[in-house]
C-alpha positions as CSV (number, residue, x, y, z in Angstrom):
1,X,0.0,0.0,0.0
2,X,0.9,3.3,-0.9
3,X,1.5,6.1,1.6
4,X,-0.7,9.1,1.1
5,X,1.4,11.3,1.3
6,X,3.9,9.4,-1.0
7,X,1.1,9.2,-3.7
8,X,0.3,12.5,-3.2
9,X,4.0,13.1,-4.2
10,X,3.8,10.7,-7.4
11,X,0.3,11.9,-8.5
12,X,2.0,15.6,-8.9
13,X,5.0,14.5,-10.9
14,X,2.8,12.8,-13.4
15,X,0.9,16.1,-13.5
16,X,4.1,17.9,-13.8
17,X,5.2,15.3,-16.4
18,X,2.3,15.7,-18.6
19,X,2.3,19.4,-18.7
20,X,6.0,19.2,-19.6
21,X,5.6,17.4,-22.4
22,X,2.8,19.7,-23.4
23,X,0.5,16.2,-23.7
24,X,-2.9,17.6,-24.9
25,X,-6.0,15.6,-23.9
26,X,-6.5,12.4,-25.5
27,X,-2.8,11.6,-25.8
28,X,-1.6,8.2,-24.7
29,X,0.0,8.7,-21.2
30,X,3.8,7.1,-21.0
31,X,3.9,3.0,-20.6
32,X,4.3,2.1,-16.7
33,X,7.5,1.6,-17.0
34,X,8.7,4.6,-18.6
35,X,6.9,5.9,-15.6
36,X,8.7,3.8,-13.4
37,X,12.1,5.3,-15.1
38,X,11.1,8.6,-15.1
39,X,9.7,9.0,-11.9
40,X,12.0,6.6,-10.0
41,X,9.2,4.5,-8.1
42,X,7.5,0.9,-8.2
43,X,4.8,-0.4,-10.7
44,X,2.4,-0.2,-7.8
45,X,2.8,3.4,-6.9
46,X,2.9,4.4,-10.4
47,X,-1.0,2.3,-10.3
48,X,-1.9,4.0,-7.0
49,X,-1.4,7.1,-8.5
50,X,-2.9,6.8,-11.9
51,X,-6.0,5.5,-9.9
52,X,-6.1,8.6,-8.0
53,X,-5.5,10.9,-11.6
54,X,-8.4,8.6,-13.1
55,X,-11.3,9.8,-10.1
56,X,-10.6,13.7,-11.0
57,X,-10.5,13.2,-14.6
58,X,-7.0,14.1,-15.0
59,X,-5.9,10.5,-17.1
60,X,-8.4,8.1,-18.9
61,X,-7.9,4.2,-18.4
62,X,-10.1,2.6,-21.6
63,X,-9.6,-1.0,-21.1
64,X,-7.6,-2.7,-23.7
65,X,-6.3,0.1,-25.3
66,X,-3.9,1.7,-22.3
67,X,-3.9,5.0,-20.4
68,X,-4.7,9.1,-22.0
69,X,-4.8,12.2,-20.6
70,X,-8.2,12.9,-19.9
71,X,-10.0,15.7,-20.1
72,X,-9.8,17.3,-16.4
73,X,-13.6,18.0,-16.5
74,X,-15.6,19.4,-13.2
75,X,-17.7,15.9,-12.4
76,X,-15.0,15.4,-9.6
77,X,-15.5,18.9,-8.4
78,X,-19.0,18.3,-8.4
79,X,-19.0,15.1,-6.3
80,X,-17.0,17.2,-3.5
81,X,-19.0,19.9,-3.8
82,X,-22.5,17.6,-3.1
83,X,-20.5,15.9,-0.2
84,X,-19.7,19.5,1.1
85,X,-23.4,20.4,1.1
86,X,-24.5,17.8,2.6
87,X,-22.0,17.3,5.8
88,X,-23.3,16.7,8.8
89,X,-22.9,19.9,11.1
90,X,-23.7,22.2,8.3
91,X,-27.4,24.0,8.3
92,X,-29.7,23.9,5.5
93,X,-29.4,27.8,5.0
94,X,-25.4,27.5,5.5
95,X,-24.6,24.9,2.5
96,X,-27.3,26.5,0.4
97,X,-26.0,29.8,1.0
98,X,-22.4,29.5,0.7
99,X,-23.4,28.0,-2.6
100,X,-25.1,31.2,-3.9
101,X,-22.2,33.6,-2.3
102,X,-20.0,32.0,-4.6
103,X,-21.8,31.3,-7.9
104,X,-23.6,35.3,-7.0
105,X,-19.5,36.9,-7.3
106,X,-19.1,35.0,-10.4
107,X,-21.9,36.2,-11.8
108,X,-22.0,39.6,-11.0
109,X,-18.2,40.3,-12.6
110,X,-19.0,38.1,-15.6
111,X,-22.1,40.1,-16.0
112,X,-20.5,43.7,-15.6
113,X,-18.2,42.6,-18.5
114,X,-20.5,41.5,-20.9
115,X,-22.5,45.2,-20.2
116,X,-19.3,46.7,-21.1
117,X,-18.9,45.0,-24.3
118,X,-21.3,42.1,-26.0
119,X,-22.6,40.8,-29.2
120,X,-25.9,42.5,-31.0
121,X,-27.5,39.4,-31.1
122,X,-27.0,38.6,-27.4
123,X,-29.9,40.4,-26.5
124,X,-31.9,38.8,-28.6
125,X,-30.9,35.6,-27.1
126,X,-31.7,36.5,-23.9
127,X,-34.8,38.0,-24.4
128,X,-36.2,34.7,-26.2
129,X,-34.9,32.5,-22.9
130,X,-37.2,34.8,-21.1
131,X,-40.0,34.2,-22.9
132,X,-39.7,31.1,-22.1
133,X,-39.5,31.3,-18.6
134,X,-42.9,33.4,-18.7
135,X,-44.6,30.8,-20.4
136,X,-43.7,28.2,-17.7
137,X,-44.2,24.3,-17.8
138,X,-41.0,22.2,-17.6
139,X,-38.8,24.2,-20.1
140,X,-38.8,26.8,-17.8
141,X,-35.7,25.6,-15.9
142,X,-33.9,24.7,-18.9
143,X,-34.0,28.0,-20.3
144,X,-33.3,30.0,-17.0
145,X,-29.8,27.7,-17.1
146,X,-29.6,28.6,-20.6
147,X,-29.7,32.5,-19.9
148,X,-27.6,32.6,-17.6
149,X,-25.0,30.0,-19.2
150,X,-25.6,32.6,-22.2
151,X,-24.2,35.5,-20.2
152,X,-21.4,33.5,-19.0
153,X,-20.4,32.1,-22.8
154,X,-20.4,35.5,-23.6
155,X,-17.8,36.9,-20.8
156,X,-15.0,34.6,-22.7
157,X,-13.8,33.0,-19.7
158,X,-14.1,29.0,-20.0
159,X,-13.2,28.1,-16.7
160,X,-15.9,30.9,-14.6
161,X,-18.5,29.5,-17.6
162,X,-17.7,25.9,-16.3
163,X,-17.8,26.8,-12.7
164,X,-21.2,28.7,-12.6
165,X,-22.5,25.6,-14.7
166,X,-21.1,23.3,-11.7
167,X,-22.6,25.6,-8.9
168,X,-25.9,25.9,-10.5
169,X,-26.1,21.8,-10.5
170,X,-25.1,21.2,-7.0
171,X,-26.8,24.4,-5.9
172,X,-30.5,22.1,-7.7
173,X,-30.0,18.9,-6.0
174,X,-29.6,20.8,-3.0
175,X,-33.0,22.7,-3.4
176,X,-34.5,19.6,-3.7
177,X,-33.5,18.2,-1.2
178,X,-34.8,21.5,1.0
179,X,-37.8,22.1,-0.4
180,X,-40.0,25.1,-0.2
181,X,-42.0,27.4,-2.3
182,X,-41.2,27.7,-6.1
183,X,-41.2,31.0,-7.5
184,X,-44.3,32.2,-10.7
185,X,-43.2,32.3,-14.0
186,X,-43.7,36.0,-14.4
187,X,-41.5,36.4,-11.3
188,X,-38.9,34.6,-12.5
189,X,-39.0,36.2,-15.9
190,X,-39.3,39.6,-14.6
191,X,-36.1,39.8,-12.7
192,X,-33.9,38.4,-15.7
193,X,-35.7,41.0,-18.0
194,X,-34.4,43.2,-15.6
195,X,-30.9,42.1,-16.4
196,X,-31.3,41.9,-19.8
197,X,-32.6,45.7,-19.9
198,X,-29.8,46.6,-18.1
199,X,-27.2,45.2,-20.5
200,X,-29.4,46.8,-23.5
201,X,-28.2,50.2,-21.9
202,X,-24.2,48.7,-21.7
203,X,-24.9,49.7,-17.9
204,X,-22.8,48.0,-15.5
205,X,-24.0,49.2,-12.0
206,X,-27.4,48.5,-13.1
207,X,-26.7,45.0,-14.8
208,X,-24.5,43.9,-11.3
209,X,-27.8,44.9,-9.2
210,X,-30.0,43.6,-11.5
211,X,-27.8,40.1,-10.8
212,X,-27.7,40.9,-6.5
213,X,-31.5,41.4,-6.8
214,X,-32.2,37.7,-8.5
215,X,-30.1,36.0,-5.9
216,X,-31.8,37.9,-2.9
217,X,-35.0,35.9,-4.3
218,X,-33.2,32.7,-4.6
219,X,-31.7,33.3,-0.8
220,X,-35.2,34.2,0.1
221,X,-36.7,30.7,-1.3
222,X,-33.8,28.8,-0.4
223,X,-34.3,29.6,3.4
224,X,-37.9,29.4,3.5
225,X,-38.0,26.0,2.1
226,X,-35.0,25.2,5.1
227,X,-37.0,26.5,7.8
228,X,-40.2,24.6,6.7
229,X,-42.3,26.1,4.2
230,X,-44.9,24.4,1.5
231,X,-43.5,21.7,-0.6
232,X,-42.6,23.3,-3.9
233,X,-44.7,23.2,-6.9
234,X,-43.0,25.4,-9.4
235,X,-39.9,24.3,-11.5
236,X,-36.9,25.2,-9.5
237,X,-35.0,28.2,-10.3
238,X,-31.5,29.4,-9.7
């Protein structure tokens, strides 16, 4: 068995080795035993560690074929990030909240950016997602993600798009596990109309409050449906 800390200390100098040799995803990983050679450790800590690469995505084993760089995608981050919400110790309003905080400072810079400078036709995007959302029925959800993945596309930072995308999954299996009262369609669509006017008029300020104002509604469910209220019955919305 493998030390921790020692595979700790392998699992980084694969990392290291693979950015080195600027291997892009999809590229066959070195053989174990150039591993071995390179690294200086056994065939079993150079398995330890490329199990421990596989669960965050960082290498791909496909069976038969040997081992790639994977992808480095956030389905690890999301499994921590469900385990964080729901440890023991931590209220209902805490994990739900510390959710939002984060996602909500995101948001609110990638949002001021795109007021600053977007595409024509982003408006017109926008506005048809809300539509949508004022009609209701089940695509309501799907295009309130869409509107706000939309935003984030548009900002031009991959890494805060995938992020918000992450928060906003975690942040729905938590609300369902809570509970509480749904929000109307016209509410919903109201307060993202409200950010879409604001980024019609390239105004920052107003686009940021716009965004602080649509989470104060999602705190505001979130902790009624933690402290007890009705069962929802609207789609969820974040």
């Amino acid at each position: 068995m493998v030390r921790p800390q020692r595979n700790d200390e392998i699992t980084r100098r694969i990392i290291d080795l693979i950015i080195e040799r600027d291997l892009p995803p999809g590229a066959p990983l070195p053989t174990e035993l150039s591993l071995m050679e390179d690294i200086g450790v056994s065939r079993n800590s150079v398995r330890e560690a490329i199990k421990s690469l596989q669960a965050l995505g960082i290498v791909e084993i496909r069976h038969g074929y040997g081992t790639f760089v994977g992808d480095a995608g956030s389905s690890a981050l999301q499994t921590w990030l469900l385990f964080r919400t729901r440890t023991r110790g931590t209220s209902d309003v805490g994990r739900v909240r510390d959710l939002l905080e984060v996602r909500e400072m995101l948001e609110t810079e990638l949002t001021r950016r795109v007021a600053e400078h977007h595409r024509p036709e982003l408006i017109d995007e926008l506005e048809a997602r809300v539509a949508r959302m004022r009609q209701g029925g089940d695509d309501r959800a799907l295009a309130d993600r869409e509107f706000h993945d939309l935003i984030c596309a548009e900002a031009g930072i991959d890494l805060a798009r995938e992020l918000t995308g992450l928060f906003w999954d975690v942040y729905q299996a938590a609300e369902a596990e809570i509970g509480g009262p749904g929000a109307s369609a016209a509410s919903t669509a109201e307060r993202h109309q409200r950010i879409v006017d604001a980024l019609m008029q390239g105004d920052a300020d107003a686009a940021a409050e716009a965004v602080h104002r649509h989470f104060d509604e999602v705190r505001r469910r979130a902790k009624a449906g933690a402290y007890g209220a009705a069962p929802q019955h609207a789609p969820a919305e974040a």
